[in-house]
N, C-alpha and C positions, 0 to 999 in steps of 0.2 A: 227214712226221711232225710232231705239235705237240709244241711243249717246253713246260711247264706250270712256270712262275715263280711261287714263292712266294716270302713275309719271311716270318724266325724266328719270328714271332707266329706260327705253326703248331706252333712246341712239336719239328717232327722232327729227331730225332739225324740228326746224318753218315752215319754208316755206311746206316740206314734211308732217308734220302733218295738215297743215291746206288744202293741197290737198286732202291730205286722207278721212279727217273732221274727225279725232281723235280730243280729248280734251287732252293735256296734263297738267299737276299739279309737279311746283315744288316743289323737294325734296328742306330741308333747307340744306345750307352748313353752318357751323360754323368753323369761321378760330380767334382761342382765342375767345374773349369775344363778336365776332361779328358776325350776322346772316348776310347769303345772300339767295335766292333766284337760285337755279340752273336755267340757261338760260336765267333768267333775268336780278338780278342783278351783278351775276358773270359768267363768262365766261372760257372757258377751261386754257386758255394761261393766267389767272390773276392766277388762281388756282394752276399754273404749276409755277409760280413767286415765290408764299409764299411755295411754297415744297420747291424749289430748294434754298430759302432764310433759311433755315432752323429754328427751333428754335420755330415752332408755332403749336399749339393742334388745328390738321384740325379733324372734324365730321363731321357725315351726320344724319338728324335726320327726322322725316317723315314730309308730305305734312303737310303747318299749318290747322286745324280743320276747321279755317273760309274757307279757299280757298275748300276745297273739299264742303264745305256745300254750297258756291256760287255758286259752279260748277254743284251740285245735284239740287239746286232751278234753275238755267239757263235752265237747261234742262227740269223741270217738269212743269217751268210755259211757256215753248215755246210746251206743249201738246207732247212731249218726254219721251220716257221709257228711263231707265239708266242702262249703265252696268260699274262697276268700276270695269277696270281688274289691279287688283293688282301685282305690283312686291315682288318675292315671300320671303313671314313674318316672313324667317327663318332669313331674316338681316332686315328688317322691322316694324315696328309698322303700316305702313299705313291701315294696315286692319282695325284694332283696331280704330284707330282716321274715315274712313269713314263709322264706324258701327256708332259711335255717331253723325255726320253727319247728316247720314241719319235717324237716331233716330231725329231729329230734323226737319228735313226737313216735316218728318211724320208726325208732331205735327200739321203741317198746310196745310198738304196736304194726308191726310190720306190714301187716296186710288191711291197714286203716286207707280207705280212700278220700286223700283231701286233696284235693282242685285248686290250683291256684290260676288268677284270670285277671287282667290289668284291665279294667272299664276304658282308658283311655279317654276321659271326663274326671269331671270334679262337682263341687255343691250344685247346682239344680238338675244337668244332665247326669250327675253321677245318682240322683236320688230317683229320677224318674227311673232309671231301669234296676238300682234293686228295690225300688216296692213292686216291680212286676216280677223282678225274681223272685222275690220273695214269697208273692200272692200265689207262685209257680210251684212252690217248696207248699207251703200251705194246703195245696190242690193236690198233692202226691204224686204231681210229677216225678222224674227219675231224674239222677246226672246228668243224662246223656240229653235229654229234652229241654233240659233246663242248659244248660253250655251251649246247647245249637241256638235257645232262645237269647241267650246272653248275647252271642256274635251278633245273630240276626239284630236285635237291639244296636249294638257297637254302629252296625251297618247302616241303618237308618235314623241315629239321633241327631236332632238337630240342637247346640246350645248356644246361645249367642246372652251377652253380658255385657255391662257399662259401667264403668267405674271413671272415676275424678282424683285425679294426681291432689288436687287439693281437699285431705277428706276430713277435714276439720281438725288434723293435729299439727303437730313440730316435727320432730327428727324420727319419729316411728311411723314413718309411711308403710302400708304392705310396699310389698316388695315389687307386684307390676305399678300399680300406682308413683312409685319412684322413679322407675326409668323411664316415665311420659315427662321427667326434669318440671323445668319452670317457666317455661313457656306454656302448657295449658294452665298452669296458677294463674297468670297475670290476664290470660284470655276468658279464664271463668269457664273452659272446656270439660265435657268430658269423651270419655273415649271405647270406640266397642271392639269387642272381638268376639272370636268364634274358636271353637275345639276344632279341629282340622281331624282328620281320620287317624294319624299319629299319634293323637293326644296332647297336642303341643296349643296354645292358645295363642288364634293370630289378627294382630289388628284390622278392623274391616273400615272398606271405606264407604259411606264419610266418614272421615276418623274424629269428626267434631260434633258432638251435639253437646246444648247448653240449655240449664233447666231440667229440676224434676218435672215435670210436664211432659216437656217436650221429650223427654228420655222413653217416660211410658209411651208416648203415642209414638216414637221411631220404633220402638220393639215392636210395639202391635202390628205397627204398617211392615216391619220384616218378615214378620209371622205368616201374614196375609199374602204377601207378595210371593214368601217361596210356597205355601202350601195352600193359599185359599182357607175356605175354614176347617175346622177338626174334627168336626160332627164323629160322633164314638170313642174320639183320643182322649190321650189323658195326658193334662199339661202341668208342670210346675214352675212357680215362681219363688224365688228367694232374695232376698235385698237386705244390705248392709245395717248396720248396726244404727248407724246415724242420718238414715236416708227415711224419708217422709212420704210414704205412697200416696198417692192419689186414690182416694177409699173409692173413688169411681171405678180403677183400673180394671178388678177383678168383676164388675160389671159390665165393661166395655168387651171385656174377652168373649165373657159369658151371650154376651148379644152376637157379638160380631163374629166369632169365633167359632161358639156353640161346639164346645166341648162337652165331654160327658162326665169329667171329672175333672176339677180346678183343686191342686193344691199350692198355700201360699205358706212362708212364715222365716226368720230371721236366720241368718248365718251365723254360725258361729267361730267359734276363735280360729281355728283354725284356716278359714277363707276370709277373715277378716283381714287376719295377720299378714295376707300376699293381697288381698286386695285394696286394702283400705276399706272404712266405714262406711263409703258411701258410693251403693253400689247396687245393682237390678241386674238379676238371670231370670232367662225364659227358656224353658228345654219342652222337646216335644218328640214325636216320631212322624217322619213324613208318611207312612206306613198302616195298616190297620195293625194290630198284634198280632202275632204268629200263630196262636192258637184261636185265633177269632174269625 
């Protein structure tokens, strides 16, 4: 069996990942001089405290070395192949810190097979393709079906996102949300982008839209525009901490859309932290799945 390693930059609850039998790995959060634990030992709404309190130098820094090397030895001495799909190392280090890892894990396990694989996404497009990895590992796929599924995945996702430089705090803006300055403050903008194939996330134009509203129905109508509907796909949604869905949205999809599976539900610290609070991803594949 492969065990399929993700970080919290995937956006999935506990309970969801442990259905899955995903492994996730917190990202660190650093709020001033103090580390926390995304998911563990902080939580969205303490996160969304210290922004809105303003005044504190929030970071996000990768998975610590020890926890990914626990997590590679759990897996190898429970007779497990490893796949650590990484959220993508254009905003990242985790690549880096699970090569030494597994560099270590090697030392006593030399002939352990563990896989390391940069998603080149983050929270909704990084989530959509390992719950299919994931459901791929579950299914007793091999390495080698499950990697070819991953690229193939990488190849066809689509994520696109909108976040507001004004996300209801002070001096702890995420970090894209800051360098849209202060000029969408005073216009009351928000602003989208996309994953590029790189993994690098790039502003798309219109670069203005204004209003919870009007944010859901520009996603929708992007959705639509590059793929028509989903009929059989499976799509996700994720939105910011302090951001107010339109309970219509996921009805609107579900019509217009006619996907075969809709999953929705909250970011956490770690994509808050570079995003700000308020904030909507749509990930999808233009593609049917590879083994479908």
């Amino acid at each position: 069996m492969v065990r399929i390693i993700v970080t919290s930059v995937a956006d999935i609850q506990k309970e969801e990942a442990q259905k899955l039998g995903l492994k996730v790995l917190p990202i660190q959060i650093w709020i001033d001089q103090t580390s926390y634990l995304d998911g563990e030992t902080i939580e969205p709404a303490q996160l969304l405290l210290a922004m809105q309190e303003g005044g504190h130098v929030i970071n996000t820094r990768h998975v610590p070395p020890d926890e990914l090397e626990k997590a590679f030895l759990e897996a190898v001495e429970a007779e497990e192949e490893v796949l650590f799909f990484s959220d993508s190392e254009r905003y990242s280090s985790n690549m880096l810190a699970a090569d030494v890892a597994r560099s270590s894990v090697l030392e006593k396990y030399p002939t352990a097979e563990i896989q390391l694989l940069n998603s080149k996404n983050a929270s909704a497009g990084y989530q959509l393709m390992a719950r299919k990895l994931a459901r791929l590992s579950s299914e007793g796929k091999s390495m080698k079906e499950i990697l070819k599924a991953a690229k193939y995945y990488m190849e066809h996702i689509h994520h696109t996102f909108v976040i507001s430089p004004d996300a209801g705090f002070n001096n702890a803006k995420g970090k894209l949300a800051h360098l849209l300055g202060a000029v969408g403050e005073q216009l009351d903008v928000k602003y989208a982008f996309a994953f590029n194939p790189e993994g690098e996330a790039e502003q798309l134009i219109p670069l203005s839209i204004s209003g919870n509203r009007h944010v859901e129905e520009w996603l929708l109508e992007s959705i639509k525009e590059k793929y028509g509907d989903l009929e059989n796909q499976e799509v996700v949604f994720v939105h910011g901490i302090n951001t107010k869905v339109d309970e219509t949205l996921l009805e609107k999809v579900e019509k217009q859309l006619k996907p075969r599976i809709i999953h929705a539900g909250v970011a956490g610290c770690a994509v808050s932290a570079n995003t700000g609070t308020d904030f909507l991803a749509g990930a999808y594949l233009d593609a049917l799945d590879i083994f479908e």
